[in-house]
Every structure is written in C-alpha cells, then in structure tokens.
C-alpha angles and dihedrals in degrees: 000000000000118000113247098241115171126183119277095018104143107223128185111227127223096244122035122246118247094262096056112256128122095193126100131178119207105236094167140035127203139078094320107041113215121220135192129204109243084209108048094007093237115169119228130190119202136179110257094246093039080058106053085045088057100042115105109170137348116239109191126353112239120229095252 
C-alpha cells in the first residue's frame, strides 16, 4: 500500500542528518519526494520507496 505523503507534512526520519536535526519538510511529490532540514534547510531528494523505508513518525499533516 502507498503512504499517504502530502506536501508540506513535516516527518521525523529514522537516522538524523549531519547537522542534527531529525526534522524534514516535503517540498515535492512524484516519483522521487523532496525533503528539506528544518535545521540547515538542506534539500534532499529520495526515491519514493527509500522514503517510506526511512520514515518513522509523522509529526504534523501538511494542507495538499
């Protein structure tokens, strides 16, 4: 079944990025999901099913 990701959710990954933080935004949908550090605004791009591996919780549900 495919996760239900929406842009601008806010999810918490299972490993933390390099700069520390644990927090990514979705900034794009598709095949490949873009995510952004809500500490050093770094931009990520993931393949869909990479990203539903890596996903732990959901933190808040974005509006699209």
């Amino acid at each position: 079944m495919v996760m239900d990701i929406r842009l601008g959710d806010v999810v918490c990954l299972k490993k933390k990025h390099p700069c520390g933080g644990y927090e990514w935004q979705v900034v794009r949908l598709g095949a490949d999901i873009g995510i952004k550090c809500l500490k050093c605004q770094r931009h990520v791009l993931l393949e869909r099913s990479v990203f539903e591996r890596r996903v732990k919780s959901f933190i808040s549900r974005g509006g699209g």
